[in-house]
Rosetta silent file (secondary structure, phi, psi, omega in degrees, C-alpha in Angstrom):
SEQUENCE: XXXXXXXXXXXXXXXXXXXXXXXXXXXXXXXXXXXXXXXXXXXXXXXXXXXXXXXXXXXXXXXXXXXXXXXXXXXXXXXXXXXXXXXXXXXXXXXXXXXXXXXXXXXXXXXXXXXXXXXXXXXXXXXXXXXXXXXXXXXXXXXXXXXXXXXXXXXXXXXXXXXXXXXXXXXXXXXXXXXXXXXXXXXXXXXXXXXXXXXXXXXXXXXXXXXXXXXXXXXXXXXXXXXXXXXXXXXXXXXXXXXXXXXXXXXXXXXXXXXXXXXXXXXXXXXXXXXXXXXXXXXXXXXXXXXXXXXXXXXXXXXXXXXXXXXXXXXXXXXXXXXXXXXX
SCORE:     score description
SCORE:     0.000 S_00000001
   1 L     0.000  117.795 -167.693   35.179  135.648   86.069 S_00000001
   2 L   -70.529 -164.860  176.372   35.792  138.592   83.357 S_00000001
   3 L  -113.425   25.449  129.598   33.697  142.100   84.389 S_00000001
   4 L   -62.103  -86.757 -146.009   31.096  141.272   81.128 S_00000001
   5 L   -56.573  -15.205 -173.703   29.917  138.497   83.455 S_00000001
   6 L   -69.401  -67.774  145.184   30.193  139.805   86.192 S_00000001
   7 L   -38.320  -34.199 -179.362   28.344  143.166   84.905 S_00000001
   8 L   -80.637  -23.098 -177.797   25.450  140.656   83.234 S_00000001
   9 L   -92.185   -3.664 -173.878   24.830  139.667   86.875 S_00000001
  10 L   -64.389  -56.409 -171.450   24.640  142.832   88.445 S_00000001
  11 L   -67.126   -9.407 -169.616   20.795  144.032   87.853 S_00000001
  12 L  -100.556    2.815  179.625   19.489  140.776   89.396 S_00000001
  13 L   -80.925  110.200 -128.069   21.619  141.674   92.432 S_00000001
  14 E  -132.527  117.969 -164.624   19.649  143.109   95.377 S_00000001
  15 E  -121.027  143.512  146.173   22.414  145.620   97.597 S_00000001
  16 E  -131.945  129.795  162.745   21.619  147.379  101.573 S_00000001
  17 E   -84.270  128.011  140.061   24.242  150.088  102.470 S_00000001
  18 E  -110.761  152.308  169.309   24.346  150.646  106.394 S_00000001
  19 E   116.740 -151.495 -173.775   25.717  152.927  108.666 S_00000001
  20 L   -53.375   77.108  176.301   26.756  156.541  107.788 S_00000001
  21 E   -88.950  109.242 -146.043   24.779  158.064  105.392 S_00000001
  22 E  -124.362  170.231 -178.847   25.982  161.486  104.610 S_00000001
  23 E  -103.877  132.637  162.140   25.487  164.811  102.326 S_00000001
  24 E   -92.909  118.152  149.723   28.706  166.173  100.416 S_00000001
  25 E  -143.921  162.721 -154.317   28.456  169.076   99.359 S_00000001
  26 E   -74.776   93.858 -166.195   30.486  170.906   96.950 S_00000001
  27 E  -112.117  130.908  176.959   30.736  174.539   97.497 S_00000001
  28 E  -120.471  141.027 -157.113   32.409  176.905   95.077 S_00000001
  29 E  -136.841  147.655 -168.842   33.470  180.321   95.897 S_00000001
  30 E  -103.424  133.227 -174.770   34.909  182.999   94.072 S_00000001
  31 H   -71.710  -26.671 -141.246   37.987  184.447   95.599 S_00000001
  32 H   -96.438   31.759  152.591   37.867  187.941   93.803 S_00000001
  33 H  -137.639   22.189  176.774   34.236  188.584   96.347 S_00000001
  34 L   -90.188   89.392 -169.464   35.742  187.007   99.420 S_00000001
  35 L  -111.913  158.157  172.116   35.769  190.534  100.945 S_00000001
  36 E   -39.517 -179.423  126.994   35.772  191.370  104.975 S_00000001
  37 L   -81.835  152.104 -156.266   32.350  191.314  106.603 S_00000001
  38 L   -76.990  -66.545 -176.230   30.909  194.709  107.048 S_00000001
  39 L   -45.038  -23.879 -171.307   29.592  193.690  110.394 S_00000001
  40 L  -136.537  -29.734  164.577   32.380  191.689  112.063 S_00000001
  41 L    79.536   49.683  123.006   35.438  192.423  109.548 S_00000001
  42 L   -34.922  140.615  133.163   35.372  188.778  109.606 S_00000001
  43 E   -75.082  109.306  170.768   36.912  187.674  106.170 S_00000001
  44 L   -62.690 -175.728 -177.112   34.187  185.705  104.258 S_00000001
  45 L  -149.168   94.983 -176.248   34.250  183.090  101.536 S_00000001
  46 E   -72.566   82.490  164.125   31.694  183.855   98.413 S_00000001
  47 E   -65.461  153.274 -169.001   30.263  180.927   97.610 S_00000001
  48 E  -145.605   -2.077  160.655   28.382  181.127   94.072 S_00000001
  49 E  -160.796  163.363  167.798   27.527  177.916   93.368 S_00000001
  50 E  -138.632  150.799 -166.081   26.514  174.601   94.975 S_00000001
  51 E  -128.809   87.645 -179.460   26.544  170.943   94.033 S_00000001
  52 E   -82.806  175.417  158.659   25.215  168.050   96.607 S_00000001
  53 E  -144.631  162.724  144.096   25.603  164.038   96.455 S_00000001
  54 E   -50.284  120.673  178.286   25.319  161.420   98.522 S_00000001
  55 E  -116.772 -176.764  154.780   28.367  160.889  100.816 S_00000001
  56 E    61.461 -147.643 -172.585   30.406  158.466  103.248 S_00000001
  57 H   -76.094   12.248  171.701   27.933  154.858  102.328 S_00000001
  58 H   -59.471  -48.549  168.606   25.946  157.448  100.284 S_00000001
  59 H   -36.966  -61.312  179.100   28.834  157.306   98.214 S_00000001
  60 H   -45.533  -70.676 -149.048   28.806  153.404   98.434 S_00000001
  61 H   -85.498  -20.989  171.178   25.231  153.064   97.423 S_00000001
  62 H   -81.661  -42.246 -171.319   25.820  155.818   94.392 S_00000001
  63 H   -71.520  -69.077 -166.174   28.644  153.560   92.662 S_00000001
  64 H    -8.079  -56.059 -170.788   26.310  150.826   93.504 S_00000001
  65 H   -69.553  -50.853  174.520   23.539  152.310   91.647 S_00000001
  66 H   -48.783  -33.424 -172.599   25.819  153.568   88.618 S_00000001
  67 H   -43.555  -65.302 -148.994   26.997  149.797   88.517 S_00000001
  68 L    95.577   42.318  175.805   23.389  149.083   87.849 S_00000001
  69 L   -79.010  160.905 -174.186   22.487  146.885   90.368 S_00000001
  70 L   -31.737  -86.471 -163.698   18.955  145.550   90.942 S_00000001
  71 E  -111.372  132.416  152.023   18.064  147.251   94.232 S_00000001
  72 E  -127.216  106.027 -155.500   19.472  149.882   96.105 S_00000001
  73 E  -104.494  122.413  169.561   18.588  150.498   99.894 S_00000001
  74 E  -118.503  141.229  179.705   20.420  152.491  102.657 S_00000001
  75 E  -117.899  129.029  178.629   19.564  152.038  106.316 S_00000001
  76 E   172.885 -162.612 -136.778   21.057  155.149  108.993 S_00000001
  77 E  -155.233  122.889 -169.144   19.871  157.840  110.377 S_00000001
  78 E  -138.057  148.767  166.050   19.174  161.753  109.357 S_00000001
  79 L   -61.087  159.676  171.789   18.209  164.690  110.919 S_00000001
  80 L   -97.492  109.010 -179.938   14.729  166.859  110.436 S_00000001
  81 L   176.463  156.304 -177.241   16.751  169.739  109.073 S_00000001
  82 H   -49.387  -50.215  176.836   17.527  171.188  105.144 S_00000001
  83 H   -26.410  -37.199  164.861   20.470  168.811  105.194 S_00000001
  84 H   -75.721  -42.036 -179.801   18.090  165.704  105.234 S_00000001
  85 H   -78.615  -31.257  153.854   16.072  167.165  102.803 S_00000001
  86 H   -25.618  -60.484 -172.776   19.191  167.569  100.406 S_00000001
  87 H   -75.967  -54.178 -179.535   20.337  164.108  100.928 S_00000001
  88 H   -55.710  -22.745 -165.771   16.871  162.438  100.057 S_00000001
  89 H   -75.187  -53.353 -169.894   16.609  164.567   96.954 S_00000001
  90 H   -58.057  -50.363 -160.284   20.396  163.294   95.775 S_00000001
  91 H   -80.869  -23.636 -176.513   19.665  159.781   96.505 S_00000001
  92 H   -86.517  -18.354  150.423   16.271  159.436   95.330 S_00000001
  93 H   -19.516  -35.322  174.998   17.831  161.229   91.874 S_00000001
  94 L  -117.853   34.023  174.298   19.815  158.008   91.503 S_00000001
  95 L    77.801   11.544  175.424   17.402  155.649   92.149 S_00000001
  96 L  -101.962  128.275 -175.774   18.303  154.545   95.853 S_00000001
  97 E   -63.921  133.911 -179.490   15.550  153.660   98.233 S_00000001
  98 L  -146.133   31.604  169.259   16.088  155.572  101.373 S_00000001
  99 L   -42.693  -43.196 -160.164   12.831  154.257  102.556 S_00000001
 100 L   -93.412   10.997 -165.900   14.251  152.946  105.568 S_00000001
 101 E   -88.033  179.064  178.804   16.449  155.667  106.859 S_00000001
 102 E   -95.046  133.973  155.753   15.444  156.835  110.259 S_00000001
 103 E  -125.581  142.911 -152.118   14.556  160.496  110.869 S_00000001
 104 L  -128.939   98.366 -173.992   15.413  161.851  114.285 S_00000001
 105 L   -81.000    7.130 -175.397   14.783  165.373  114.931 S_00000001
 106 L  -108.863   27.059 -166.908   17.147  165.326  118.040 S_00000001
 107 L  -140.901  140.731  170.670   20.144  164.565  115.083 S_00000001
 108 L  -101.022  138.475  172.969   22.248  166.792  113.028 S_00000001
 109 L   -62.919  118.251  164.554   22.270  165.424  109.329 S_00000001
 110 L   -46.056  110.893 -168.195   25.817  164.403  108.514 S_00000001
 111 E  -152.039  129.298  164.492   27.285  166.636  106.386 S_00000001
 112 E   -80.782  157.249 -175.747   30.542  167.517  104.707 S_00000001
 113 E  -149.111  104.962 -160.902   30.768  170.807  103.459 S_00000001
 114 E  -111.039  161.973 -171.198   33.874  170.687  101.036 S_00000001
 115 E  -100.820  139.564  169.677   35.056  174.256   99.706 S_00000001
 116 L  -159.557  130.320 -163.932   36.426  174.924   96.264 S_00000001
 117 E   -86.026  119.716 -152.454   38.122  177.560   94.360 S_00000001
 118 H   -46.151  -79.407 -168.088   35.968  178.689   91.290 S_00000001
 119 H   -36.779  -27.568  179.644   39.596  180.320   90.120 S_00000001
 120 H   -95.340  -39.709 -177.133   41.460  176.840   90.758 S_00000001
 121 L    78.219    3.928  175.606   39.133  174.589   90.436 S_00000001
 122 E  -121.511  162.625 -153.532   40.417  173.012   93.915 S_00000001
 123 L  -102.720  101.735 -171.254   39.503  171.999   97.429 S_00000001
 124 L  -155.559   20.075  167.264   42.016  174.527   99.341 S_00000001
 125 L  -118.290  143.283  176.445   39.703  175.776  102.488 S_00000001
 126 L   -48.892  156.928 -176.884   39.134  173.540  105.897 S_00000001
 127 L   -97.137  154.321  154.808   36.318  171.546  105.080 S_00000001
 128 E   -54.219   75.124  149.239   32.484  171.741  106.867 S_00000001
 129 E  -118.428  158.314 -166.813   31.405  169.216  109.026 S_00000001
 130 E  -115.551  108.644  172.716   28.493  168.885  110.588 S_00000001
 131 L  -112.508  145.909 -175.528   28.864  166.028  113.222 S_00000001
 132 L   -86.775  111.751  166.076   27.071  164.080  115.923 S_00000001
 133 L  -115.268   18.714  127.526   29.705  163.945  119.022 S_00000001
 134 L   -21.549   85.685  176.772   26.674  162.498  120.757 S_00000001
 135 L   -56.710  168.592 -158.644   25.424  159.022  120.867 S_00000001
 136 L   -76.415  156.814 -175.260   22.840  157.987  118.278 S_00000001
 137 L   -72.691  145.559 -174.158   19.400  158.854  120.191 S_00000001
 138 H   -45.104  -76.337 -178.922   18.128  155.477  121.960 S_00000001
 139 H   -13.920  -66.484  166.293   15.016  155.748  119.322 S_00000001
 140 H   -26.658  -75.066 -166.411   17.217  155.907  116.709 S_00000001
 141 H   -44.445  -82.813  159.647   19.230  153.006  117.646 S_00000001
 142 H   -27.183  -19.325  161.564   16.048  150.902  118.261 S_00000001
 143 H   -83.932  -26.305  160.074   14.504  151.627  114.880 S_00000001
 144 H   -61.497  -86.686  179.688   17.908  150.495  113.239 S_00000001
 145 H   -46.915  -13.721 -162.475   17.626  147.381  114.802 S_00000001
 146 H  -110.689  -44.083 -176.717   14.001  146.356  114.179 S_00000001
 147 H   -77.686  -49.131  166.427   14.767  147.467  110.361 S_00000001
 148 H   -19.499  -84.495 -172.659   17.908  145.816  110.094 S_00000001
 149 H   -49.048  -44.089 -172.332   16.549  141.875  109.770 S_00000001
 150 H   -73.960  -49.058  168.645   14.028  142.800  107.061 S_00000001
 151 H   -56.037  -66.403 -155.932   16.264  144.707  105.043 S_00000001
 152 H   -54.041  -64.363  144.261   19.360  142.382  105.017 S_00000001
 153 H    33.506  -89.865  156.860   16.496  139.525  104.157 S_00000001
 154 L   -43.059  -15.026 -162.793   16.405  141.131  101.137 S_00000001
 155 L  -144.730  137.718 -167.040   19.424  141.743   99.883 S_00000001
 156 L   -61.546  -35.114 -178.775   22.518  139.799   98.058 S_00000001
 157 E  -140.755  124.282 -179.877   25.142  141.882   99.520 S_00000001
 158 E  -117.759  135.682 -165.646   25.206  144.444  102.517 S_00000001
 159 E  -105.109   99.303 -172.758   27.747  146.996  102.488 S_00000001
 160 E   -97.206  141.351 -160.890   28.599  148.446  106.194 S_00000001
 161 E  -141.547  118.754  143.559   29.903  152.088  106.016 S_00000001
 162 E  -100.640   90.294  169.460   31.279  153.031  109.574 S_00000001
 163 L   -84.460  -41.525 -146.632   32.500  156.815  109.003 S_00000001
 164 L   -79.603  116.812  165.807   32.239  158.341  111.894 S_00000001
 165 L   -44.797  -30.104 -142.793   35.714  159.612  113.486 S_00000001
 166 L   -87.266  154.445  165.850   34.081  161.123  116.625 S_00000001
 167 L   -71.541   -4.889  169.003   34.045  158.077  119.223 S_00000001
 168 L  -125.206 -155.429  172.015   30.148  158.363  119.563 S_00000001
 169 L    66.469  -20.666 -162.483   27.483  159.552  117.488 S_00000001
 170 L   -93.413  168.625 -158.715   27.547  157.186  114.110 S_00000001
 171 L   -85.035  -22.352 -178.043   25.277  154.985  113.098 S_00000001
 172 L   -97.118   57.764 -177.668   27.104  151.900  113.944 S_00000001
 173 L   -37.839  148.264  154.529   26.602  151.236  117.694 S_00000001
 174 H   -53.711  -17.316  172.874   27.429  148.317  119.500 S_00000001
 175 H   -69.425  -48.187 -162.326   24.310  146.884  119.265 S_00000001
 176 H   -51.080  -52.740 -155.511   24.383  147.640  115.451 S_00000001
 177 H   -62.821  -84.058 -164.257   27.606  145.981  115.552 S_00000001
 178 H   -62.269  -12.271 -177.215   26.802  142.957  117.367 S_00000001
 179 H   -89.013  -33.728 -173.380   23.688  142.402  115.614 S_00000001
 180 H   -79.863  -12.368  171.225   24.940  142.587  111.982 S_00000001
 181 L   -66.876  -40.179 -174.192   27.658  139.774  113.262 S_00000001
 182 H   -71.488  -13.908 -165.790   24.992  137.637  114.240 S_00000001
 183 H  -102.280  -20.437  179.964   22.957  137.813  110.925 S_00000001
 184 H   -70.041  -36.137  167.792   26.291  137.412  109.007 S_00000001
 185 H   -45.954  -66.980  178.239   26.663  133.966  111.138 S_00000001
 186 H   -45.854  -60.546 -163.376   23.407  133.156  110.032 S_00000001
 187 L   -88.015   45.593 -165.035   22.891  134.447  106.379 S_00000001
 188 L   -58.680   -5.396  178.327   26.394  132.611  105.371 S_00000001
 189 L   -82.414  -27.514  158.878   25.038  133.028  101.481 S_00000001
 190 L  -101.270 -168.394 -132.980   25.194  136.207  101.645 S_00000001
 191 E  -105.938   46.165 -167.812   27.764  139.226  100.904 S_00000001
 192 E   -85.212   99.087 -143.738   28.560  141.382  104.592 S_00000001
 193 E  -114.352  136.212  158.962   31.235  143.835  103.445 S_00000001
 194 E  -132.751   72.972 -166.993   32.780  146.279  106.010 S_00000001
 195 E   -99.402  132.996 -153.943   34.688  149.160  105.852 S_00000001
 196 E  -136.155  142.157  158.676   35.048  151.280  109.178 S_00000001
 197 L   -73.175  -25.121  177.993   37.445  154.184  109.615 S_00000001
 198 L  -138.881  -15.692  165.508   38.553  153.529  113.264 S_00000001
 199 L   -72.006  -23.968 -158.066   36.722  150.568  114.019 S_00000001
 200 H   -56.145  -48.489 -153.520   37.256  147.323  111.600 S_00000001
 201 H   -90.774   25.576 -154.822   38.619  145.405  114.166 S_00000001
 202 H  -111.116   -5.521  168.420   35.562  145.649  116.717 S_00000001
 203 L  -125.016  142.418 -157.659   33.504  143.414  113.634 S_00000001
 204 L   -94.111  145.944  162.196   32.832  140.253  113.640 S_00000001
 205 L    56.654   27.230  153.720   32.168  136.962  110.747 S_00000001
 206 L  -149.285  173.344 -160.983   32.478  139.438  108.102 S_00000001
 207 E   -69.083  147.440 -148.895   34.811  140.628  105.046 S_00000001
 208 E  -127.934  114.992  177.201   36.861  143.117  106.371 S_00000001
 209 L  -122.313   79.315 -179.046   37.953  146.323  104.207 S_00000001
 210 L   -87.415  158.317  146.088   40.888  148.649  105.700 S_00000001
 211 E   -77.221  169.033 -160.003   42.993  150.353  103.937 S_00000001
 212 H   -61.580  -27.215  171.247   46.572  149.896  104.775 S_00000001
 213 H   -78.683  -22.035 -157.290   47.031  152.714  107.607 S_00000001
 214 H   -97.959  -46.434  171.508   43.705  151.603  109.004 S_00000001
 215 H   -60.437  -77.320 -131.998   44.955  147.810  109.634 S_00000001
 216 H   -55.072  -23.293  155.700   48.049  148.565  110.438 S_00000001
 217 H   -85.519   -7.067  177.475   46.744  150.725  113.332 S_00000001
 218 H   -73.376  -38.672 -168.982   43.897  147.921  114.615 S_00000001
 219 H   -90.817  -33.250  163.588   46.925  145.074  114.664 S_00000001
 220 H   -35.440  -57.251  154.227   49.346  148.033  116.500 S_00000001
 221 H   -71.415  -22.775  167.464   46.435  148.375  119.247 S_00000001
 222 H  -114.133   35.281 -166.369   45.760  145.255  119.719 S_00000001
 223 L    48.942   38.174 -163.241   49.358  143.864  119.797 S_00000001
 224 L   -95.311  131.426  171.698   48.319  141.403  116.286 S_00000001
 225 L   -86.840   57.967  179.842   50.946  140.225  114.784 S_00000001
 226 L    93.798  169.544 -163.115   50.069  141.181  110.884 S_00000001
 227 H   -40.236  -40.666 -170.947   47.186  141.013  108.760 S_00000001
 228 H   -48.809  -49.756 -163.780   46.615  137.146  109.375 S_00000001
 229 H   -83.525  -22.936  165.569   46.119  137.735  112.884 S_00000001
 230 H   -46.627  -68.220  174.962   43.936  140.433  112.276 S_00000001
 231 H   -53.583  -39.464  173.159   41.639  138.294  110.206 S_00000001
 232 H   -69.576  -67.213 -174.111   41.396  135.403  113.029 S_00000001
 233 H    -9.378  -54.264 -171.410   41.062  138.190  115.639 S_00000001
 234 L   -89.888    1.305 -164.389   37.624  139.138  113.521 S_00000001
 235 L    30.986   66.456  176.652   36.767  135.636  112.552 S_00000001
 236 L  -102.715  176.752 -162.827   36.192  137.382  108.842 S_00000001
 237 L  -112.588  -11.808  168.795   36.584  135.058  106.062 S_00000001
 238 L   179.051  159.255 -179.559   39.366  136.872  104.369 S_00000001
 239 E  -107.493  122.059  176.241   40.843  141.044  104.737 S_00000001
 240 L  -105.478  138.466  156.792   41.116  142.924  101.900 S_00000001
 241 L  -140.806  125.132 -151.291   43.309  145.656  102.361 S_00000001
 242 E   -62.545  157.153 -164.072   43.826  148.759   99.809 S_00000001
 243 L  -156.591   33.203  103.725   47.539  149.805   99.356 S_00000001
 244 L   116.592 -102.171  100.949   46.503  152.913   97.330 S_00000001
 245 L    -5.606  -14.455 -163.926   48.348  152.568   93.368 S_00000001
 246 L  -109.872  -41.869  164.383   49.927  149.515   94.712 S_00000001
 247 L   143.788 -126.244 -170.526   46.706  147.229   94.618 S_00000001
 248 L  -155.176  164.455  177.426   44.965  145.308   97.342 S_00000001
 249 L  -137.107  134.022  145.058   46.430  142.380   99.499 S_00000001
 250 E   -88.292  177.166 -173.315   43.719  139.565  100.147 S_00000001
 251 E  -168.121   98.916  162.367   44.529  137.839  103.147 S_00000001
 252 E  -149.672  172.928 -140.308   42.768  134.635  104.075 S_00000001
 253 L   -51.055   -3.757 -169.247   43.262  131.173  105.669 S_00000001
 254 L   -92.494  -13.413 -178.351   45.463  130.649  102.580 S_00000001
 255 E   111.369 -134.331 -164.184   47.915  132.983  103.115 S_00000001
 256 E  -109.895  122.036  169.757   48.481  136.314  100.913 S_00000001
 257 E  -161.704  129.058  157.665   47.649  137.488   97.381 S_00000001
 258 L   -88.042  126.345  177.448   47.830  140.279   95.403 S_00000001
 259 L  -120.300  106.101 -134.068   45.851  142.102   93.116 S_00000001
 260 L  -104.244  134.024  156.216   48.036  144.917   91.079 S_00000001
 261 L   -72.990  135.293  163.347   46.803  148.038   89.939 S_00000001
 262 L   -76.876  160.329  162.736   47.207  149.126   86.395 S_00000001
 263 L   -43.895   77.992 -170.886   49.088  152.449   86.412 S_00000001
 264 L   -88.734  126.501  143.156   46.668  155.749   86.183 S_00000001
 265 L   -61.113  167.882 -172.860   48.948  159.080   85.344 S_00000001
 266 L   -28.188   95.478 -172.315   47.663  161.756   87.348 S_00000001
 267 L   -71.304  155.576  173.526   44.187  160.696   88.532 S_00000001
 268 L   -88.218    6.969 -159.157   42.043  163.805   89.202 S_00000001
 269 L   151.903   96.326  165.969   40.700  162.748   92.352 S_00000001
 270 L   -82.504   34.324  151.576   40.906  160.046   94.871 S_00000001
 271 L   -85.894  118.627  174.059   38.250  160.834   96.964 S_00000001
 272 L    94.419   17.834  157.276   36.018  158.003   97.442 S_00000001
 273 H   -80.339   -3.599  158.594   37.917  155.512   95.777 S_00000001
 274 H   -95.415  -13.611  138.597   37.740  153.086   98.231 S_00000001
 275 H   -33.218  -70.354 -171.757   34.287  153.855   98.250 S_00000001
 276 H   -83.042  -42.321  149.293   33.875  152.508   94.693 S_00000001
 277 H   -24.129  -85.121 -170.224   36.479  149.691   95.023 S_00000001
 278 H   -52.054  -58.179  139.205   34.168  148.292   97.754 S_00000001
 279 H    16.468 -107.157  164.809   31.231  148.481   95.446 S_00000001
 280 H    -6.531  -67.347 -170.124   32.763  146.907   93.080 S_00000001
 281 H   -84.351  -50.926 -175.152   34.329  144.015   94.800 S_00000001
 282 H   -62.933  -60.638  174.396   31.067  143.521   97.173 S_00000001
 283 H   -51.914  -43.781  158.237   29.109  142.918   93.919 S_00000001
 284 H   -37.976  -61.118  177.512   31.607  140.965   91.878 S_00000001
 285 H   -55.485  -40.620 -168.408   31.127  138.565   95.047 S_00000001
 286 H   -62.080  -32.634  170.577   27.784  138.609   95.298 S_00000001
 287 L   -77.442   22.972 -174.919   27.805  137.530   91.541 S_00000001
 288 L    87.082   -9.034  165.354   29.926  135.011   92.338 S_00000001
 289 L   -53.199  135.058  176.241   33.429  135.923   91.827 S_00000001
 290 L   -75.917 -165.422 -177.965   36.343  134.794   93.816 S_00000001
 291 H   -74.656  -34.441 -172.930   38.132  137.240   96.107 S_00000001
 292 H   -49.843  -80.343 -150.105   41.338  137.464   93.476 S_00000001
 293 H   -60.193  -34.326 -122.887   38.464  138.312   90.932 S_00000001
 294 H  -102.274  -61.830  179.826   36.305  140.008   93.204 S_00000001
 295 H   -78.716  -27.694  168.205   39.149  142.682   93.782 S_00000001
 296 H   -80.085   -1.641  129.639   40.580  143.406   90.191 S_00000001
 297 H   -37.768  -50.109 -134.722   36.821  144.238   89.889 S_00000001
 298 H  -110.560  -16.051  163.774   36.711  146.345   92.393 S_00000001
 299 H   -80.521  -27.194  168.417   40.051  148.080   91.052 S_00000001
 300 H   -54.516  -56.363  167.238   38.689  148.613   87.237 S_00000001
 301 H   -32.555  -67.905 -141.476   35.886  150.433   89.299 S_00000001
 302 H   -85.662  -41.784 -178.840   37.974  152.281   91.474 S_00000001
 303 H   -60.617  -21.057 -166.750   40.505  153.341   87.852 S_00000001
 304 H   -92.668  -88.410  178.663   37.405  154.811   86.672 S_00000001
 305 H   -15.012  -43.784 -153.604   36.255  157.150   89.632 S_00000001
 306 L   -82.874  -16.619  157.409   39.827  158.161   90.585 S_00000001
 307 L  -109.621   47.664  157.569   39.384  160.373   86.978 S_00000001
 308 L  -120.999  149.014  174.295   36.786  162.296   87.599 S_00000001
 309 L   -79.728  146.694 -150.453   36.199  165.148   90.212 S_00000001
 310 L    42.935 -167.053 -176.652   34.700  164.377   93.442 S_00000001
 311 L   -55.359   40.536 -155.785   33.150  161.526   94.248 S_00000001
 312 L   -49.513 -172.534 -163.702   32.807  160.107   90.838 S_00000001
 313 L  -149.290  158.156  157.383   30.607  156.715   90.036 S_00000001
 314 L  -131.130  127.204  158.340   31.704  154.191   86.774 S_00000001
 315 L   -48.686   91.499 -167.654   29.171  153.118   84.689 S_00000001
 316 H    13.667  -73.849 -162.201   29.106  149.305   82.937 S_00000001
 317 H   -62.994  -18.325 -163.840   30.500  150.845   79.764 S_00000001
 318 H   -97.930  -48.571  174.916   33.301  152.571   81.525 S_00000001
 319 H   -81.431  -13.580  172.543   34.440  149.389   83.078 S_00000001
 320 H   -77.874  -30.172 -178.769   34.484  147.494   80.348 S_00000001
 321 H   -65.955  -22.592 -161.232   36.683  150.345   78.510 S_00000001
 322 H   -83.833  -23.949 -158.758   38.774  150.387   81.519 S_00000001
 323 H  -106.780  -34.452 -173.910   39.372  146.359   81.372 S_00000001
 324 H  -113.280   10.500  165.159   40.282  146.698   77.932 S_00000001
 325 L   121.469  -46.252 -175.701   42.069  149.795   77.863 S_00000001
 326 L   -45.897  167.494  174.558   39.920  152.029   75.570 S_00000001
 327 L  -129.951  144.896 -161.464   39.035  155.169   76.410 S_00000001
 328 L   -84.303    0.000    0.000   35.176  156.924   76.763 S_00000001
């Protein structure tokens, strides 16, 4: 299946991100006013300008959108604080419903806070985050779950974004967890996508997206003997897992396959390209693509994003330049 057809099927395609929906945002500071504090002789950092997005499945649901897909929904959970109000204004900007998130006034809004120097043009201060080391509030949880069934319902492909590092706090509870297995069981026509930073092997009867440090520590911990076993372990229907410049390995009852990267010289930024890979590749399925196909989608995506700064998006026309070479 080329990426025209692929691309022609895309707007009739009906997407829900869950899980972590987060704020980036991009703060640039000028070194030549980063002067003490008067008051604490503190050394300060002058920021002078700021940029937000959507991050984390924010991210997800932003390639999603650039893609042009039909519908775009995110279900999670934000704080009553400026942080919240940031993140609806970026998402409803691109056209993503964020109807459904939950607001919790017991919750700090997820939020990176990345630093970057106006003189450099780089990310070269610890980064900001503002994290839940908490569990999600009971309420919370319970509003997630009641919203859950209606949403997925709806939608061709659901994209599960498990960010959170901290061992509590994130949107994707056990319940969450255990619920979206059971609808994936059910709803075998559709698309259940997953990529979790510390988690992927705790979900069940759906496609499973680590990247290569991220299996290789799930089959370490749980004594699994390689990817394979990894994939029974989850009863997913195949693993994809990113190898960075090196491609993707599918993995399913079939054995192994690869799908090779072309070569990008010096991308400007790979943050969030497995963000936009997973995009990619969850839609390419949903339109029907196999997994082979499904993932040299989701790397033409992913070729595009990695040259642009921050958390770039690719547009139709941009993937089609990228599958044949041209340049935008």
């Amino acid at each position: 299946m080329t990426a025209e057809r692929i691309l022609s099927a895309v707007p009739r395609l009906s997407t829900l991100v869950v899980g972590d929906i987060c704020l980036d945002r991009w703060c640039t500071y000028d070194p030549a006013l980063s002067e003490p504090s008067r008051e604490t002789g503190i050394p300060r950092l002058a920021v002078v300008a700021t940029e937000v997005t959507p991050g984390a499945g924010g991210t997800v649901a932003n390639n999603l959108a650039a893609l042009g897909a039909g519908r775009v929904a995110v279900l999670g959970a934000v704080g009553d604080d400026g942080h919240a109000y940031e993140l609806l204004r970026a998402l409803a900007a691109r056209g993503i419903d964020s109807s459904a998130l939950v607001h919790c006034a017991g919750l700090a809004t997820f939020t990176y806070t990345k630093l970057i120097n106006s003189q450099t043009g780089r990310e070269d201060q610890p980064r900001v985050d503002f994290v839940n080391p908490r569990p999600l509030p009971p309420e919370a949880e319970q509003a997630i779950l009641e919203r859950l069934p209606v949403l997925v319902e709806k939608a061709d492909a659901v994209l599960i974004s498990d960010q959170a590092e901290t061992e509590e706090g994130g949107v994707i509870t056990p319940r969450v967890r255990e619920l979206l297995a059971e609808l994936a069981q059910r709803r075998t026509g559709k698309v259940f996508w997953v990529d979790s930073r510390k988690r992927i092997a705790e979900f069940r009867h759906m496609i499973l997206k680590p990247n290569q440090e991220e299996a290789e520590e799930a089959c370490r911990r749980l004594g699994l003997a390689g990817y394979e076993a990894l994939r029974r372990h989850a009863s997913a229907p195949f693993v994809v897992v990113t190898h960075g410049p090196r491609g993707v390995l599918i993995v399913d009852s079939n054995g192994e396959t690869w799908a090779k990267t072309r070569p990008v010289d010096n991308p400007v930024d790979i943050c969030g390209a497995g963000d936009s890979f997973s995009a990619g590749a969850a839609m390419a399925l949903a339109a029907g693509a196999s997994p082979l196909e499904a993932a040299r989608f989701g790397n033409l995506v992913a070729s595009v994003t990695i040259m642009k700064r921050g958390t770039g998006t690719a547009s139709p026309e941009e993937v089609l330049a990228a599958e044949s070479g041209a340049v935008l």
